[in-house]
PAMARVO-5372 format. One record per residue (C-alpha): residue number from 1; residue in three letters; z, x, y. Coordinates in Angstrom, 3 decimals, decimal comma. Example, Ala and Ser with C-alpha at 12.3 -4.5 7.8 and 13.67 -1.06 7.14 Angstrom:
<bagus>
{1; 'ALA'; {7,800; 12,300; -4,500}} {2; 'SER'; {7,140; 13,670; -1,060}} 
</bagus>
This chain:
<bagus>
{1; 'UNK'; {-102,696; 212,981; -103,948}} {2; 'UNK'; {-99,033; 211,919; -103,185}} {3; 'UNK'; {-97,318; 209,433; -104,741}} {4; 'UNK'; {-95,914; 206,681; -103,465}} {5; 'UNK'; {-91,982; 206,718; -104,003}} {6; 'UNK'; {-89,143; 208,223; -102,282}} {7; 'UNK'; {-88,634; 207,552; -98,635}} {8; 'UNK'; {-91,824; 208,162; -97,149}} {9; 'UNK'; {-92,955; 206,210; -94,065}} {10; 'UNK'; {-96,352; 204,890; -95,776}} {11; 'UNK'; {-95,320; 201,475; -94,272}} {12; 'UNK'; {-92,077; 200,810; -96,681}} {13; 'UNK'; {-88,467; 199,809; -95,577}} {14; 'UNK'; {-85,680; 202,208; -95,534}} {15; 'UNK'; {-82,612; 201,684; -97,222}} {16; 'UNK'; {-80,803; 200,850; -94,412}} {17; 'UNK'; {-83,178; 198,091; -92,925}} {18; 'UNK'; {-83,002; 196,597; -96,614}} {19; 'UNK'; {-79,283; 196,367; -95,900}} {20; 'UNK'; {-79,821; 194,964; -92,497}} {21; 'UNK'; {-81,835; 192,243; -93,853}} {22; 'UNK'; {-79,851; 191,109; -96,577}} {23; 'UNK'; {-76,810; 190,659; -94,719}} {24; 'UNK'; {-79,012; 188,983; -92,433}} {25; 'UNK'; {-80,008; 186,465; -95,155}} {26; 'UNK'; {-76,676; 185,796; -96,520}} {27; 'UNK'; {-75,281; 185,216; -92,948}} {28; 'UNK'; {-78,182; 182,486; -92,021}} {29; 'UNK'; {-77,267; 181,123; -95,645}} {30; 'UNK'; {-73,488; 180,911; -95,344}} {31; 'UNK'; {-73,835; 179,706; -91,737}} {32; 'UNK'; {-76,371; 177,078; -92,360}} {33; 'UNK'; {-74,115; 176,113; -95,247}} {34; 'UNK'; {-70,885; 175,682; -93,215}} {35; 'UNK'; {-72,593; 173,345; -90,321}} {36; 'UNK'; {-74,286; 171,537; -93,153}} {37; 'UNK'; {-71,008; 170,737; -94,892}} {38; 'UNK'; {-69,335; 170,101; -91,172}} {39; 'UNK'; {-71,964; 167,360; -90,351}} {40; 'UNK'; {-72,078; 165,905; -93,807}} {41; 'UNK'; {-68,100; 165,484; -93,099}} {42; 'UNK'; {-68,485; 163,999; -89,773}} {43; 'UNK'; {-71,002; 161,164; -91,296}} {44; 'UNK'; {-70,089; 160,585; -94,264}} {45; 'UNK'; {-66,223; 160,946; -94,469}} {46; 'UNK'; {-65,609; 158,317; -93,133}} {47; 'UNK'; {-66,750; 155,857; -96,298}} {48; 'UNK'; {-64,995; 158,362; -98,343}} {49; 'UNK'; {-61,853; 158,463; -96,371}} {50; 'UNK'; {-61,842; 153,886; -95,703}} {51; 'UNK'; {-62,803; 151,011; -97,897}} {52; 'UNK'; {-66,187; 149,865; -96,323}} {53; 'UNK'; {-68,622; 147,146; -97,334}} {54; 'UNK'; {-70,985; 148,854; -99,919}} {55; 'UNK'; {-74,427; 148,761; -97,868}} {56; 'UNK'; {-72,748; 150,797; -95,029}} {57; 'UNK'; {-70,901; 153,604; -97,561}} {58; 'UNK'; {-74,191; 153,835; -99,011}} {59; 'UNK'; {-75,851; 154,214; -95,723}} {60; 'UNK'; {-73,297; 156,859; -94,333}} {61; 'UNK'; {-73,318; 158,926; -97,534}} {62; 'UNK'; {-77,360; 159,221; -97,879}} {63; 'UNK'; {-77,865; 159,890; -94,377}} {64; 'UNK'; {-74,788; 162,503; -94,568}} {65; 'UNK'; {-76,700; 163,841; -97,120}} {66; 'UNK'; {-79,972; 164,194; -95,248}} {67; 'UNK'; {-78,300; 165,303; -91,981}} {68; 'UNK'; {-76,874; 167,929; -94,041}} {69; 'UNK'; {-80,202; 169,056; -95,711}} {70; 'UNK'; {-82,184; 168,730; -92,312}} {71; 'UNK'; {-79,312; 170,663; -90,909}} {72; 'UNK'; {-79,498; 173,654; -93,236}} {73; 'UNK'; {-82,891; 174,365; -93,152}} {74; 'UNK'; {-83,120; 174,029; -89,417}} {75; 'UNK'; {-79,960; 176,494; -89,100}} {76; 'UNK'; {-81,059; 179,080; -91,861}} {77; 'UNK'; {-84,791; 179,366; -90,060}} {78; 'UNK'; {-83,438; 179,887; -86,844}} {79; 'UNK'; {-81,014; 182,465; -87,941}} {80; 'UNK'; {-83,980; 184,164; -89,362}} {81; 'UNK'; {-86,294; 183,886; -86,680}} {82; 'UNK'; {-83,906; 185,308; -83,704}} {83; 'UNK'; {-83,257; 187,943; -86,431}} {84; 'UNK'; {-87,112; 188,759; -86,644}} {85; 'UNK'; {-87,410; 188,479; -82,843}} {86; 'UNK'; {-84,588; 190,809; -82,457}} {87; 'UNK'; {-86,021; 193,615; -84,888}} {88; 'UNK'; {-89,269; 193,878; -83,092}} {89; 'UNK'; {-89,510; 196,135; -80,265}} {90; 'UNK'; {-90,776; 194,736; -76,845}} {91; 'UNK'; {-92,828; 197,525; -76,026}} {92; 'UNK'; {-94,181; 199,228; -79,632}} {93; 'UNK'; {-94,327; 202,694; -79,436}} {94; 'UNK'; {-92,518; 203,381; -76,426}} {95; 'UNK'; {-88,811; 204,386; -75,332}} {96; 'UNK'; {-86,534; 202,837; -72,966}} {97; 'UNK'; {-86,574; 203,676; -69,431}} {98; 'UNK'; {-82,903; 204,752; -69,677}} {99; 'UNK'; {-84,075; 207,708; -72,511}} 
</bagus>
């Protein structure tokens, strides 16, 4: 019976698709991070930056805050998706016509 370590193909990742994934995750994470920050900027600096009545600071800062959070998740899935789409073959099993 064989065991089931090593590199065999039984249905396991290599090493380098691992990799590929990883950096994949940390991109959608560091981008989604970024245009979260960016938006939570554009809302909410403002009643950081100026002396506005309380009710509209508070209003700017929370939604900031759940522009940013809406943002983020929105950004990291779709980074993730087109990377899934992109991985996958159009044609399983089959070569280019070009090969």
């Amino acid at each position: 019976m064989r065991e089931h370590g090593g590199t065999g193909s039984g249905g396991r990742r290599g090493q380098a698709e691992r990799d590929a994934i990883t950096a994949e995750i940390g991109y959608a994470l560091c981008s989604a991070a970024f245009a979260a920050a960016v938006m939570f900027g554009a809302v909410a600096g403002p009643a950081l930056l100026f002396a506005l009545p309380g009710a509209v600071e508070t209003v700017l800062v929370r939604g900031g805050g759940v522009l940013a959070g809406v943002l983020f998740a929105v950004r990291t899935v779709s980074v993730l998706v087109r990377f899934r789409r992109a991985a996958q073959p159009s044609q399983p099993g089959r070569t280019s016509p070009d090969s």
